[in-house]
Structure formats: C-alpha cells, structure tokens
N, C-alpha and C positions, 0 to 999 in steps of 0.2 A: 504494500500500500504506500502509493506518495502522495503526501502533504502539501501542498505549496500554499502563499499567502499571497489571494487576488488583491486584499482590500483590506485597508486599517485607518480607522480616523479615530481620534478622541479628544477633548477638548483640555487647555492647559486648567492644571491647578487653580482653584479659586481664592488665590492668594499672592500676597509679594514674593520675588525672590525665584518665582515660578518659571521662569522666561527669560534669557540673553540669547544674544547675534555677537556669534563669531566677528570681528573685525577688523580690517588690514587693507589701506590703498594698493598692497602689492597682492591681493592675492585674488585671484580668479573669479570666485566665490566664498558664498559666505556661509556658514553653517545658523540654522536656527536651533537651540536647542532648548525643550521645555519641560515641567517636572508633570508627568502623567500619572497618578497615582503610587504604585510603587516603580512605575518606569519612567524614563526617561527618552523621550524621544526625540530623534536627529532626523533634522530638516534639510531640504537644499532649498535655501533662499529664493533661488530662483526659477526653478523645475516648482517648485512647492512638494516633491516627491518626497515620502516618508523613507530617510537614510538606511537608518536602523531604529531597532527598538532594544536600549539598554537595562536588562532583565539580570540584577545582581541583590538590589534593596530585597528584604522580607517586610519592612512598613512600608509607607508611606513618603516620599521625596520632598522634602521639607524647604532646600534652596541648592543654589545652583552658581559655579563661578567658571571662569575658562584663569587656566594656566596659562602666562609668556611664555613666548618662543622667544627662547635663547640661543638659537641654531650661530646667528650672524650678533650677538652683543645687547646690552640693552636698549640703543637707541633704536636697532633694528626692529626691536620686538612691540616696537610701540606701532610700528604697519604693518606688522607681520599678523596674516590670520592664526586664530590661537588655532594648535591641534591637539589639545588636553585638555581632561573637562573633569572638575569635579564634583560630585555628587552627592549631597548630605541628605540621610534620612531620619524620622520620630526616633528608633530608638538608638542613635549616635553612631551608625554605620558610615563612613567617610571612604569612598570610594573616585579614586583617580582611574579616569579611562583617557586612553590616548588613539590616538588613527595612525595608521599603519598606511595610509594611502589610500586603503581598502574595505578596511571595516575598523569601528572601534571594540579596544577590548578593555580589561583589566589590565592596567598596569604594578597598582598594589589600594593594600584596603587597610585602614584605622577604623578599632573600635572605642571610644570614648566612652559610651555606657550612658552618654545623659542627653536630655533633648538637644539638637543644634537647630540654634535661634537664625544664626546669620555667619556667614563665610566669606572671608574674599584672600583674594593673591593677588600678589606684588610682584614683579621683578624686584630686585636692589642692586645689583651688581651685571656685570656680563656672565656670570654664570652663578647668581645663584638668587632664588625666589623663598619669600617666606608665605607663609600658608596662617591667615587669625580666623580662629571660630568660636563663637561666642556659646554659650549653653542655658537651658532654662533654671540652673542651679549658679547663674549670676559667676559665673567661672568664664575665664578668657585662655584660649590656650593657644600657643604660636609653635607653627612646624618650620622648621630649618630643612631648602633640598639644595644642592649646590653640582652642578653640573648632572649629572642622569643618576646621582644615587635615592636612594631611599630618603622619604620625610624621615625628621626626628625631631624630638620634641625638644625647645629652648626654652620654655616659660611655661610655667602654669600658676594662674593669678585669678584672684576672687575678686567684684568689684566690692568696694569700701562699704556700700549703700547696702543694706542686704532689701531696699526696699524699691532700687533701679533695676533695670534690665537695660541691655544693650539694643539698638534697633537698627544702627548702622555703621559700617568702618571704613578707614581710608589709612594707607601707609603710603606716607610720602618720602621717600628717600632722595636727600638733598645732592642729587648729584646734575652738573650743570654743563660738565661735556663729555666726550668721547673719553679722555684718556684717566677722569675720573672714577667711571663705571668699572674698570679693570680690577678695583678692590671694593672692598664693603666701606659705604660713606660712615662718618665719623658721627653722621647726625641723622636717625631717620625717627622723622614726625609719624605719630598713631595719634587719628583723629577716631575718637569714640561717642557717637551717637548714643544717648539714654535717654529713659519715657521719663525724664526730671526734664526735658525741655532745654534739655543742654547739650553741649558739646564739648567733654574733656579731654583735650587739648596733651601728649604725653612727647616724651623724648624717650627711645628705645634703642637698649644699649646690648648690642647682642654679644661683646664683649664678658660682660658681666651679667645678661641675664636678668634684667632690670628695666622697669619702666620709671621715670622722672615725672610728677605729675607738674607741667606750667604753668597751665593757667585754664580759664572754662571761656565758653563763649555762648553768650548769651543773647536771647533778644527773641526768642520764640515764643509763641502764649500755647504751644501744643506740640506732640513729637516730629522728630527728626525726620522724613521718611527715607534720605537718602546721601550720600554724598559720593561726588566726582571730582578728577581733575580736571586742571586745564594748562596746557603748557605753551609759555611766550619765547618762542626761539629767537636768535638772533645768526649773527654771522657766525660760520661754522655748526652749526646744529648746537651749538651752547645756549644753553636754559638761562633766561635775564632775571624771570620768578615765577610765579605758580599761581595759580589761581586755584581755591577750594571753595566747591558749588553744593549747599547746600538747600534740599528742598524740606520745608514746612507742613505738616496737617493742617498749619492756622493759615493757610493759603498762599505765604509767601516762599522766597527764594533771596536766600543772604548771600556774598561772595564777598570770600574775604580772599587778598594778596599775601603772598609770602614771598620772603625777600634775605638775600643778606643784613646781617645788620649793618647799618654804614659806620663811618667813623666817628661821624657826630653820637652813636650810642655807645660811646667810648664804659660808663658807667653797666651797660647789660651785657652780662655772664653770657648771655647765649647767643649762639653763632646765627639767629635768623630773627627775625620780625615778620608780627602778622597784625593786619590791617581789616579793618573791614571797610571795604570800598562800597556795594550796591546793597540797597533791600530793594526787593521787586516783589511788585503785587502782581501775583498771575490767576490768581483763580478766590471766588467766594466760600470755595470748598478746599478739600484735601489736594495740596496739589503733591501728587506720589513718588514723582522721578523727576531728576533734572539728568541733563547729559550734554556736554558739551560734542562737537562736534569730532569724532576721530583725528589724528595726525594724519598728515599728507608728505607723501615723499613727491619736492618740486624742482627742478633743473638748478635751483640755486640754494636747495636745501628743505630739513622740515619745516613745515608750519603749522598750526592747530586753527583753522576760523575758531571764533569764541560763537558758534552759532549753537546760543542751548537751546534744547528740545527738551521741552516739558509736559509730563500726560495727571491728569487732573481729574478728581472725580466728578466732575462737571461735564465728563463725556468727551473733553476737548481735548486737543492735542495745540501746544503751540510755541513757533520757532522763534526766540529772543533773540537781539543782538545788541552789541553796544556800539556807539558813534564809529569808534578804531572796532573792526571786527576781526583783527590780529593781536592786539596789544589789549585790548580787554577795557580802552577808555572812553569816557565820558557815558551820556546818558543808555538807556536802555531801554527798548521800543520793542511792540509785536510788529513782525517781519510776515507771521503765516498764523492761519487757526482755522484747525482741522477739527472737523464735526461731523462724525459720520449720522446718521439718522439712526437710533438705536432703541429699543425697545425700553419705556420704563427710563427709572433712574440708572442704567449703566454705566459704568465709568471706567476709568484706565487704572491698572497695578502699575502699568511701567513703558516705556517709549526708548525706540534705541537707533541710533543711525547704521547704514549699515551702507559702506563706501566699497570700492573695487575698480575692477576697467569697466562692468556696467554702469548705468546710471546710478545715481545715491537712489537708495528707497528708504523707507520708515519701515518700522516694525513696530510695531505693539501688543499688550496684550491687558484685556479689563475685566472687569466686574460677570461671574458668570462664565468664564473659562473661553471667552471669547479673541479670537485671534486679529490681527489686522495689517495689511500690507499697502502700503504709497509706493510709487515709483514718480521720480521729477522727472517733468520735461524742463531742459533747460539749452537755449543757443547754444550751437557749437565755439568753443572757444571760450566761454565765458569765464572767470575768473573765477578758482574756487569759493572763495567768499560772496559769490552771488548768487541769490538765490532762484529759482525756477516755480514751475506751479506743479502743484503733486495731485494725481491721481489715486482714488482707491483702487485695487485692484482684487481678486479673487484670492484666497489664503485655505491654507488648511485648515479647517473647522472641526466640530463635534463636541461632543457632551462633556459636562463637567462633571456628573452625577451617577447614581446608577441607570443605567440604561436596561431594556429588553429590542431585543431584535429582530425583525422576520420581514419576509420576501413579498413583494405584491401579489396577485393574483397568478400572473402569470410567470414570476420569477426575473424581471426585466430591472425593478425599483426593490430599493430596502428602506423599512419604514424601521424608524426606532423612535420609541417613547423614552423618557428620560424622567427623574428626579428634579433636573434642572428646568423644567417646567415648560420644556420643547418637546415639540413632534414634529419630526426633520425625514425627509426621503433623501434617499440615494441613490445617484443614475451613471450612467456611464453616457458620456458624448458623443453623436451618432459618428461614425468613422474614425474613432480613438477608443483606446482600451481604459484610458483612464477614468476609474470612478472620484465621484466629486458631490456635494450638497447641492440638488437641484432646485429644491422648496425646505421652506421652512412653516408647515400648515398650521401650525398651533401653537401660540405662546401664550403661558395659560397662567390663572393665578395660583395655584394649589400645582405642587408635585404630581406628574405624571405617571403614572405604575403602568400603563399597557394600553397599545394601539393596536387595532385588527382595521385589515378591508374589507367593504363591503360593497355588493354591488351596487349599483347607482339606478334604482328606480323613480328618480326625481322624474318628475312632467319633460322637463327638459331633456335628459336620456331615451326618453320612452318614443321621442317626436321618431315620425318616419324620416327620410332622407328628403320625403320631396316637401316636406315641412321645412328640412333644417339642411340642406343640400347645400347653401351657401356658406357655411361653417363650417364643415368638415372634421371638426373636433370631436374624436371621441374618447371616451371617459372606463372604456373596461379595465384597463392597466391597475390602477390605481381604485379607482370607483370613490366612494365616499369613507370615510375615516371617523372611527367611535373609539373614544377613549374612556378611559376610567381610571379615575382622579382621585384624591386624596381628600374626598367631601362624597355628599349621598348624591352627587348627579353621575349619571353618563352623557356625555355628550358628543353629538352626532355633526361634522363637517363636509362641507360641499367646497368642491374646486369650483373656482373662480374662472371666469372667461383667459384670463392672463395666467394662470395657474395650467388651464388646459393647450392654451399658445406654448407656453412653453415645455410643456411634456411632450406634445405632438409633433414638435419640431426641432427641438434640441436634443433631447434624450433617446436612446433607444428602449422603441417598448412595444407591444403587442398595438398599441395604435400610430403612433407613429411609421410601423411597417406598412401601413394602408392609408395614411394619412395622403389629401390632394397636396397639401401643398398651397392651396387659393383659400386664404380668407379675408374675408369681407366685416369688419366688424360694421358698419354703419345697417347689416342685413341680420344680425342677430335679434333672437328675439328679446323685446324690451322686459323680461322679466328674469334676464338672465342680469347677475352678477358682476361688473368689472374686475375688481379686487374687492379690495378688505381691508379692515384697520382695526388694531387691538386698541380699547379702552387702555387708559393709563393701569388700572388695577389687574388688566388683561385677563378678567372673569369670563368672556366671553371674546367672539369675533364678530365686527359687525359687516356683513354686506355693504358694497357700495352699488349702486345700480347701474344700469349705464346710462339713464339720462341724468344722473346727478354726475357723473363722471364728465358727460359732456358740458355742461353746464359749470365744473371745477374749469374745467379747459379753456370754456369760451373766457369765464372770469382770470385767468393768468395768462392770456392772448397766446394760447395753444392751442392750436390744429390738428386732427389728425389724417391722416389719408386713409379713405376708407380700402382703398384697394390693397397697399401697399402696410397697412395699419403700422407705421412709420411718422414719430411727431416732429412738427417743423415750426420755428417761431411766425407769429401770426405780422401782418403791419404792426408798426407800433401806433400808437396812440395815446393823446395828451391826459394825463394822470387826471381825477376826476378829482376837482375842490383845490388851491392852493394852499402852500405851507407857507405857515408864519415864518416871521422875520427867524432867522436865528435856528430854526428848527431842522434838526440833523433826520435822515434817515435811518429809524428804527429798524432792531433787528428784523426779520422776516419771521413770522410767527402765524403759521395759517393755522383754520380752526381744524376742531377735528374731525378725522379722516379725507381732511385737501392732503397734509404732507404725506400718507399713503399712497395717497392717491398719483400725485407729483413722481413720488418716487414710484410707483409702480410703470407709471408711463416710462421712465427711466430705464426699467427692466426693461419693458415693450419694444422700446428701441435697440435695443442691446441682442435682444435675440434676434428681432427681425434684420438688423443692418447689419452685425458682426459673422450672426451664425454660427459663435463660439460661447461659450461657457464665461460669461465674466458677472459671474454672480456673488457679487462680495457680500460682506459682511451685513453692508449696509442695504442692502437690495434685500436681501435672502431673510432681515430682520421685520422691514415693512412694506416690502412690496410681491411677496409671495404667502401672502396669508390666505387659508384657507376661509369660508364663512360659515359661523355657525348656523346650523339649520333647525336643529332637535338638540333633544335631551332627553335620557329616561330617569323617571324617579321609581324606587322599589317600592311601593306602599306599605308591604308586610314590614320591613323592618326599619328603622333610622339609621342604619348603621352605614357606613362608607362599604362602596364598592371594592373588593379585591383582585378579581378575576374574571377572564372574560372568554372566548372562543366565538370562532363564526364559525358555522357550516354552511360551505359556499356550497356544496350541491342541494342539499336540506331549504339552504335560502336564510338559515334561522341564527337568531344569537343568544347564545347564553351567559348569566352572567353570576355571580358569586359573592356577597356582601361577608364581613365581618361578623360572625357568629360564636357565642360561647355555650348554647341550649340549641334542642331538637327543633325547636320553637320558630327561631330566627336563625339558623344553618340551614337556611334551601339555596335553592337554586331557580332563578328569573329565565323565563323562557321567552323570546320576542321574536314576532315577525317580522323578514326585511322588506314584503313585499304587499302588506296587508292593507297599507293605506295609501288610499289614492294622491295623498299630498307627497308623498316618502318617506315620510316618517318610520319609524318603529312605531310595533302592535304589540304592547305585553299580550302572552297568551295562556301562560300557565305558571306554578309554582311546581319546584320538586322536592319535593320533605322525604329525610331518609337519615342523613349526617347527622352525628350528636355535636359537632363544632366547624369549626371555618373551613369551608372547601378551597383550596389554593393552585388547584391544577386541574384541567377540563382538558380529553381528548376527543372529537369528533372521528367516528371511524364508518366503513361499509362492513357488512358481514348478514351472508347468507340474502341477498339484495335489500336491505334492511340498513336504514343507518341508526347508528346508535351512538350514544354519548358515554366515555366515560369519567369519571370524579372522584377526586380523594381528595385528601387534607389531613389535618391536625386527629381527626378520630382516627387514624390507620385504616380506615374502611374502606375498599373499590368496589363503587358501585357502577354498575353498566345499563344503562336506561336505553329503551329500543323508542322507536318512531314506529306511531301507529298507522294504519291507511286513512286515521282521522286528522292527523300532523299534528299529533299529541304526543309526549314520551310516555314509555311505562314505566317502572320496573322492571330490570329482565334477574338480573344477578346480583351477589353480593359475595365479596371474601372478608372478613375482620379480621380483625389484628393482622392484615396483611405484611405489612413490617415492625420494627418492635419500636418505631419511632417516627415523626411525623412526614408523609408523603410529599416530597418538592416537586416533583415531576411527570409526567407521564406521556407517553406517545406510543403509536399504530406502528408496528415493526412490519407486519403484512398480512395479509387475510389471504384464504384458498377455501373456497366451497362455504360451507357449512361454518368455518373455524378464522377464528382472527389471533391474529400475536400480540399482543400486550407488552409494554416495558414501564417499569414504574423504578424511581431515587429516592433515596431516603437518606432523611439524617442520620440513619446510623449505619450510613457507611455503606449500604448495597443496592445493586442493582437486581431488579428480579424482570424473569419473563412468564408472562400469562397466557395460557390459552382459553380461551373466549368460545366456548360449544355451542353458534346460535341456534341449532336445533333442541339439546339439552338443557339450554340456557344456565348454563356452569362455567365457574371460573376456577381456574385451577391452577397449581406454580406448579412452573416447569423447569426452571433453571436462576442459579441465585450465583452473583458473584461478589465478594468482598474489594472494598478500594480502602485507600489510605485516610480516607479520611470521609464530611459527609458529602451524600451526592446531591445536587442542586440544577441538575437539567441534564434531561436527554432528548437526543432525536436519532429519528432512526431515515437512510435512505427510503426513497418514494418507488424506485425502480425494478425490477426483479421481482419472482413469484417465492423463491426459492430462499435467497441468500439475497440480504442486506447488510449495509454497514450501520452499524450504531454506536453514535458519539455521546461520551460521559462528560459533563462538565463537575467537577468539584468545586468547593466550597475555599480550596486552598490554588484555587486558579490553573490546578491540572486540567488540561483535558486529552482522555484517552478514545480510541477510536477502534470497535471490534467489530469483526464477520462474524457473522449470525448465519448461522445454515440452519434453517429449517426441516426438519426429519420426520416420517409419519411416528417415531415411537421416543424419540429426544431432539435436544435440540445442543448444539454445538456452538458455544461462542469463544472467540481466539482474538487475544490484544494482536494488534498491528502496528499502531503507534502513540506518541506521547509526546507532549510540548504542555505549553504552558502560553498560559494569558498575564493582563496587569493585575487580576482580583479576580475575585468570586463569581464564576458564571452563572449568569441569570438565566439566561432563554440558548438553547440549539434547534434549527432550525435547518430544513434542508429545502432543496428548490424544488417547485411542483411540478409534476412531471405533465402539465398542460404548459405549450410555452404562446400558444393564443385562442381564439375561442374555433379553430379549427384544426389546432394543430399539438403534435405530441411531443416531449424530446424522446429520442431515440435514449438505445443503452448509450454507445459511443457519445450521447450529445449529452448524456447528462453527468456520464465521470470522464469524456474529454474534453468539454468546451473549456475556454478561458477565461469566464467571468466569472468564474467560481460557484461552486455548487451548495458550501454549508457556511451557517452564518452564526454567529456567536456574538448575543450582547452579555456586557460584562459591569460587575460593579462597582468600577473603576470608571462608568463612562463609554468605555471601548468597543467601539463595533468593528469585530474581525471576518473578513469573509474569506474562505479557505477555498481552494480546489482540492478536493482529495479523490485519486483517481487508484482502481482496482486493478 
C-alpha cells in the first residue's frame, strides 16, 4: 500500500510568536514558516506550496525564531536568508531544524522542563550566535553556539519581580564594522520587555556570565508587544548607531537611538548612550509588531530604509517612515495603510517584510489563524526607499480550530467545519492540480462541530432548462450546506448567484464539467440571490438580492455587463450636496451588506477576467458567503445539536442533540425534499439510547437503507427505512465496547449482509456483521491500537476487500485491508504516519464522480486528487492518495 499527500492546509496558531518570513536581499526566496498546533509548517513564499511539515513537538508550538547565517560573517548574515529554524513548544521542548537544501531536519533538541514564553537569536560575532528564552516560571536562560557546535548553556537567571513576566527580547551586540565582528564585542545590550510596562535595559557579559542591570525605559501605559532593530550604515558597511523599535498594547511605537558615548560624557562609565528620539501614534488599539525594513546589499554598500511596518489590532496594517528614511530623522508620517475587509473585529499578531530578486511582498498573520500576502508594484529603477502600491494576493489558509472533514457529493470539493467558526470548501483549479480555499460559506457566531451536503431542492434548482437556460449554473457538486453548531439550531445554506459563478467556472467539479460557459446575469431570475453579508455578530447570513445589488451599483457609479458579467467604472458625476468650508473627506464606510457586496463584485471580476484562482483572504472572508435559508429547531429537547448525517440516496437527514436520559437521547429525523419552499421537514423521532448519540452511519443492505448509531451508552443500534420513509428498529448489540463509541462506518455490504466498523475509546476497533434478513448484529473481528480510536472510514470501492483507515486520538493514523470471507474476516496493517493532533473525521471519496457517472477501481486508488481525507484537531485538513 502507498501513501502519498495530495493536500494539506491548516491555519496559523491563534496567537503571537506564531508566524516569521525567512529574510535576505540575496536570496532567491523566502521561506514562510508558522506554528500549527504541535507542527510546524514550511512555506514557499512565493509558490505559496506547503515545504514540509515539521512533526518532532509532543505539545503544542508555543513560538518561533530563524537562526543567522554565519556561512560568509556577521554583516553577511544580516541579507543572508536564514536556513535554521527554531522551535519552542508548552512543555519546554526547544528544537533546532536546519535545511539541507532539500528538506529540513533535526539538527539537535533542549529540554528545559518549563513553559517557553518567548525566544529569539542573535548573531554576535562572525561565528558565533546566542540563543535567550524566556519561561512561564519568570526564569531567562541564554544558549552559547559558536561556529556548527552544539548550544550550551551561559546563564540561567530569574527575573527580580516574581510578579513580571517577560513579553519581548532584543540582543544588541555593539559591533560597528567588518573587522570588529571577528571577536565577541566587549559590550552586548539585552533589551527585556515585561507586563510592568517596561523595558529593562541590561549589559551582558559572556565573559563572566553576568547580566548589568542600566537602567529601564519607560513611557508605556500597557505591555510591550515587540521589539526590533534598525541599523544606520555608513561608508564601508560600518554601523554610525542603532535604532531600537519598540511596539505598545496602548497603541503607540517608541524608538529610541543608541550610540557611542561621545567625549563630552566624559563623566559615564558606559561605552554607549541611549536616546529616545520618536513616540508615534499608530493605532487606537493594540498595535502588535513593528518591523523595520530588512538590510539591503547596494553597489556602494549596506543600507537598512527605516521603512516600519506595523500590524494593529484594528485590522490594519501600516508602513511608517521618517523625513531621512536612511538615517532615521526628523518627523514620522503614514506612507501606506492596508485594510483588508475582514470578518468581525479581526486583527493582526504580526507583519513582516519579506525582500529578495522578486518584488518586496508583506506577510502577515491575525486574529483567528488567519494568513495574508501583499506583493508591491513598484517602477522599475526606483530607489529602494520608495515606496510602490501593494496588492493582496491569495495565501495559504485554513483553520485555527478543530476541524471535521469530508468530500462533496460527488468527490470534486472538501467541505470542512471548524471550531473557529468557519465553513470553508476546497477545490482544485480547473487545468492545475493545485488545491486551494475556493469559498468560505459560513462565518458563524457559535463554534462549528459538523457540515454535511445536501441536495439542493430550492424553486430555483428545481427550474427546467428552458426556464433557466440562460444561467447555466448548476448546483449538484456542492448543493446546499447544514451545519450544526454549538447552540439548539441547525442551520441550513444556499449558494449564492457569485458562489455558483465561481464553482462552475473556476473549480473542477461535477458541474463545471457540463457547464456552457455563457452567462447572463441581467437574465437571472429576480428571486435568486447575489451574494451575502455576515451581520457583525455573524449569527446568521443574510441574502442580498439582485435588484438590491443592482441598485448598490447604480449608487457607487458601477456597471455591470450583462453578457460579459464583468464591472466597469460608470461616467463620473458631480457629488450630490456641497462640503463645507474646511471639511476633509471621511473614511469610506458603506452601510451594511454595500461593502459585501463591493467586494463581492470584486470576486466577480477576478474570476471572470483572470480565470485564475486569486481568492484572498479578503475576498474569501466577505465576498463568498453563502445565504442563510432555514434552520431546524428539535422540539423534544433544548439541548444543543451534536451530530448529524445525510443520506443522499434516502434524501433524508439525521441529527443527534446532547443527551444524559432515554428521554432526551433520540434521534431527529428530516426531510430534504418535503417542502415545496426547500426547507427541511422534521419527520420523526428515534428513542432507543440511554445517552448522547455521537456517530451516525447511513448504509444499503438487503435493498433497504438503514441507519446506524452509537455513543456514550456503548449500544449499536441499526434502524431500517420503511416503504413508509419511516425508520424502524431492526437490531441492537450493548455493551458493544467497554467504552464510549467515537466512530463508525459501512466497510461493505453483499446480498442479504452488510460490514460494520465501529472506534472506541478504549483503544479498538471492531467489525460487525449486519444479517438484514435475521436482523442480527454480531462481532466479527476486534483489533487492539495504542491508544483511543476516534475515527474511521472504510474505502467505497470493491465487493470483497476494502481498505480501512484508523484515526487515533494521539494523531496516528493506521490504514488496513479488510478481506471479506463467507466464515471470517481478515484485517492486515499496511501502513502508518501520523497527523498535527487528534483525528476527528476519515472520510473516503464517493464512488459516484457525477450524476451519470462512476469512478472506476483504477480511478479511484489511481487518480491524483486524492482519495481519503482527514480532519484533524489541530485544524488540519489532510487529503491522502493511498493506492492498492
């Protein structure tokens, strides 16, 4: 059996420290690398293609720093892109990986034993880097590496305060040129950020092993969130003095100078002075990161622009400079301010420049595990210090949360629900293998636990051709979208007019294969949808229409072509009512659902005039929302929804609330096709469970479909569909395991008999046979794993012998052949890997690939897109090819 990985997204850490870009004017590219759970994952900048996935942590990945290159000295290493990365996790795991060229590995690992709050490294010399990590037991500890040997430990220090903690560090090593750097400087500054609102100020003396405490610096009304350098070259790449950037929670950014002392401070002991030159107001909120502008290697030497990039939790992003934007003087001005349109109060952890022989781009990363990429257009020739205009661009996305995962109807999209309170599909680009975030359909108030498709019986799907001939859009791929949330609704989504333009034309999928190609929106019917706009509290989605859509347009002198559905600026015309004397133009602030709307037309364009995938952050947040259409409420109990299942042949959906009594542990049964509006039809109740049902498998057997259900009571119960489209009762096994039921899935039916697989927390997996004649359930085979099981799925393909995939609870996942026998049954490991965390959902692709067509054996363990999918609770949506 081989493995291979089609497809991996997950979204960064929802915290600081989470996220750095490699950086270096000399180097080709740049790596992005960010903290995913307990992994670490490696970017390419500019592919956006996931490098590797760094799998060594057993917690959590806490923060994150890149090592100097000391290949070529220290001034080298300040353009030189870093190739070592290390990695701090919860339980004091400090792991250095380096790149080979090829792949990163392990280079060596420190165990410390206590939380690591924050990390950073220095160069100090031409050959040697110190390494300060701070801890949640107010302890500071400094590693000594000097040419390619091993860290060793120089210092271990407690801070004075037992009542600070550290938030951020800077080691400034006072060396000013080339032939300096050759030994360790006599004088290196540790700036230490504490939640005292301070900045203590130290002299470190590696000599002796000793920190000097200076002096503090003061002037913040809240913590530190960051500090950087900034270096003022002069002739010969010799350093004149430094600038240290520090960014504020209470909204500002300080920058103090450091300098030789002169001769006029004949009276101070100490070889250097520090100044504070600017306070700058940059934001009303937290402002998170400052970052000066990377070094530049220029024909007449280094230089550093003072151009800082600061990311705020006000959503924005913005590029400061001062009068001299080399030498770091006079006043200080906004140059750029970048506002992607974003869901809610969202906001930035951190902002990074990230230079090379391509253009400069931005990186960041915010509130929500959310990613984001710029690239400047800028004249050719222009001076490094001048600025260009930056574009968003598309980035690698995905969840912050636990996630569950599974395949569209037809196996084309992957839908995943998440904790972070998204529900996101996944497409691959029609004539590119690459998969990518094509919608983002629900951005919700409450945590999401689980998304199913379902067909799309709205008025609108139902239209004939000679109805709706001029659209050409169709909706089976996907269909409509029901979630169940972490409250008593379920709620029910409709793709949107711009939601279905873009699946049928951009993505590869069971409609898109048949898609004309001509549409018309000015011929749509008026009761169909534009897009959408999440309320601020994003309790729901509301529909926009199309003639309010038109009517947004006509009012922001937008046009659009109906043929071509392509927007184009309208004539201008003179602004209605005059401005007073003196009166500046106000931000832009339309009401709500215009800037959905704005930006949806924005998508609109993008697919129709590019024809490529450039669905950023900010598109994908407000301009592919799906609309809400229904909800279902349970009557029998108050309790919140757990679980859910479709049976798309059935038509029907089940659903599972939170149960502690016989009473209120049933099971909701609805129709997808019973009302003439679209809605769902509650239709029945099923009482049997003594507590919470938390896994539902819909299966065929004996031409019968039937439902199976377990949970927390250990009981599997298998309920038949009557020729009244009611379930019965058919079977019952108790105490089926000897610990709560996570899992279950259809391994395969023949005649009369269906195969059963059910995970448990305590550790096994078992397979059932299913007698739809005798109506008996009976175990047939049980296998012990290392620990509990927490999802299976079993291949769709074969009569005989399937593959079925175990997910653990410790992020293993193992993969067995199943041979089916009339008198036993046979199951053999084949192989074994490992995820970020605890697998929620396995899931394999259906063996219908449109509503006329099959995959073959060959098409469904040799295609390329991958066949089985894995959400994980880390976040992570893995999708594998594994082939027999």
């Amino acid at each position: 059996m081989n493995v291979e990985t089609a497809f991996i997204t997950r979204g960064c850490n929802d915290k600081q420290d989470s996220f750095i870009v490699s950086n270096g004017s000399d180097a080709e590219c740049a790596f992005v690398a960010y903290a995913s759970g307990k992994e670490v994952i490696i970017v390419d900048s500019e592919s956006n293609d996931v490098v590797q996935q760094l799998m060594e942590h057993k917690k959590d990945v806490n923060c994150l720093c890149w090592v100097p290159f000391l290949e070529d000295g220290f001034f080298s290493s300040l353009v030189r892109r870093q190739a070592e990365l290390i990695s701090c996790s919860c339980d004091g795991e400090i792991v250095d990986w380096a790149w080979n060229g090829r792949e990163w590995s392990v280079k060596e690992s420190i165990a410390i034993l206590e939380l690591i709050e924050c990390v950073h490294c220095t160069a100090v010399s031409d050959s040697d880097c110190l390494l300060f990590v701070t801890t949640d037991q107010r302890s500071l500890i400094i590693y000594r590496r000097s040419h390619y040997e091993p860290w060793r430990e120089v210092l271990r220090t407690k801070s004075p305060n037992p009542d600070i903690y550290y938030t951020s560090m800077l080691c400034l090593p006072l060396i000013r040129d080339p032939e300096e750097a050759k030994s360790l400087p006599s004088t290196l500054l540790l700036f230490l950020a504490a939640t005292d609102n301070r900045i203590y100020l130290h002299e470190l003396s590696l000599e002796k092993s000793s920190l000097r405490p200076v002096c503090q610096l003061t002037g913040f009304k809240n913590w530190v969130s960051s500090l950087s350098l900034h270096f003022c070259f002069g002739e010969g790449n010799a350093v004149q003095f430094w600038h240290v950037i520090a960014a504020g929670q209470d909204g500002y950014c300080r920058v103090w100078k450091v300098c030789e002392s002169s001769e006029s401070d004949a009276d101070s002991e100490s070889p250097f002075a520090i100044t504070l030159e600017s306070v700058i107001e940059v934001s009303s909120t937290i402002v998170s990161s400052a970052h000066p502008h990377p070094p530049l290697r220029t024909p007449s030497g280094l230089i550093q622009p003072f151009l800082l990039l600061t990311a705020s939790m006000d959503a924005t992003l913005k590029i400061i400079a001062p009068e001299d934007c080399l030498r770091g003087g006079g006043l200080f001005s906004t140059l750029a301010t970048l506002h992607p349109h974003l869901i809610g109060s969202q906001g930035f952890w951190g902002a990074f420049w990230s230079v090379g022989s391509s253009p400069r781009r931005l990186f960041a990363y915010g509130y929500h595990g959310a990613m984001f990429k710029w690239e400047e257009t800028l004249p050719a020739g222009a001076e490094p210090t001048a600025l260009g205009s930056f574009s968003l661009l598309p980035f690698i996305s995905g969840h912050f949360g636990a996630c569950r995962a599974h395949f569209s109807r037809y196996g084309h999209l992957l839908l995943s629900a998440s904790r972070d309170r998204t529900v996101r599909v996944w497409g691959r680009e029609r004539g590119r293998r690459r998969w990518g975030e094509v919608s983002r359909p629900v951005v919700h108030g409450y945590p999401v636990l689980d998304a199913v498709c379902l067909r799309d019986h709205t008025p609108m799907a139902e239209m004939n051709n000679k109805e709706w001939d001029n659209s050409g859009l169709g909706n089976k791929e996907l269909g409509r979208i029901l979630t169940i949330n972490e409250e008593k609704k379920s709620r029910v989504y409709g793709a949107t007019y711009l939601n279905l333009l873009t699946l049928n034309t951009l993505v590869e999928t069971a409609d898109s294969a048949v898609f004309s190609g001509a549409v018309d929106v000015e011929t749509l019917p008026p009761a169909y949808f534009w897009s959408s706009y999440a309320p601020e509290l994003g309790l729901s989605n509301k529909g926009i229409p199309l003639e309010q859509a038109r009517a947004t347009l006509r009012k922001y002198q937008l046009d659009v072509d109906g043929a071509t559905a392509a927007g184009e600026l309208a004539a201008e015309r003179e602004p209605e009512g005059e401005k007073e004397e003196g009166e500046g133009d106000a931000l832009f602030q339309p009401a709500d659902g215009e800037l959905e709307l704005l930006v949806s037309l924005d998508v609109l364009q993008r697919v129709t005039n590019t024809g490529s995938n450039r669905l950023n952050e900010s598109r994908l947040c407000k301009g592919t929302l799906f609309a809400e259409l229904s909800y279902l409420y349970n009557k029998h109990t108050p309790n919140a929804f757990i679980a859910v299942c479709c049976d798309d042949v059935a038509d029907l959906v089940v659903t599972a609330t939170v149960g502690s009594t016989e009473e209120d542990s049933v099971l909701s049964v609805w129709s997808n096709r019973a009302s003439a509006d679209g809605s769902l039809v509650f239709q029945q109740y099923l009482a049997g469970h003594r507590s919470t049902v938390v896994t539902l498998t819909p299966f065929a057997c004996a031409g019968a479909r039937c439902l199976l259900s377990a949970g927390k009571d250990r009981q599997l119960r298998v309920w038949r569909l009557g020729t009244d489209g009611l379930y019965e009762a058919d079977a019952v096994a108790s105490k089926a395991h000897a610990r709560i039921v996570w899992s279950s899935c259809c391994v395969g039916a023949r005649g009369a008999e269906a195969w059963l697989a059910t995970g448990s927390r305590d550790a096994t997996v078992k397979l059932w046979r299913y007698d739809g004649e005798a109506r008996e359930l009976s175990e047939r085979s049980c296998v012990q794993c290392e620990c509990a099981v927490t999802a299976v799925g079993a291949s769709r393909c074969g009569l005989n012998r399937s593959v079925l995939v175990v997910g653990l609870e410790d992020g293993t996942v193992l993969a067995y052949t199943v041979v089916l026998g009339e008198e036993k049954v046979v199951m053999e490991e084949k192989a074994k890997w490992r995820v970020g965390g605890k697998v929620a959902t396995v899931e394999w692709i259906p063996l219908e690939k449109s509503p006329t067509e099959t995959r073959s054996e060959d098409e469904y363990f040799g295609g390329s897109e991958g066949n089985c999918v894995i959400g994980c609770g880390n976040g992570g949506v893995y999708l594998y090819m594994i082939s027999v």
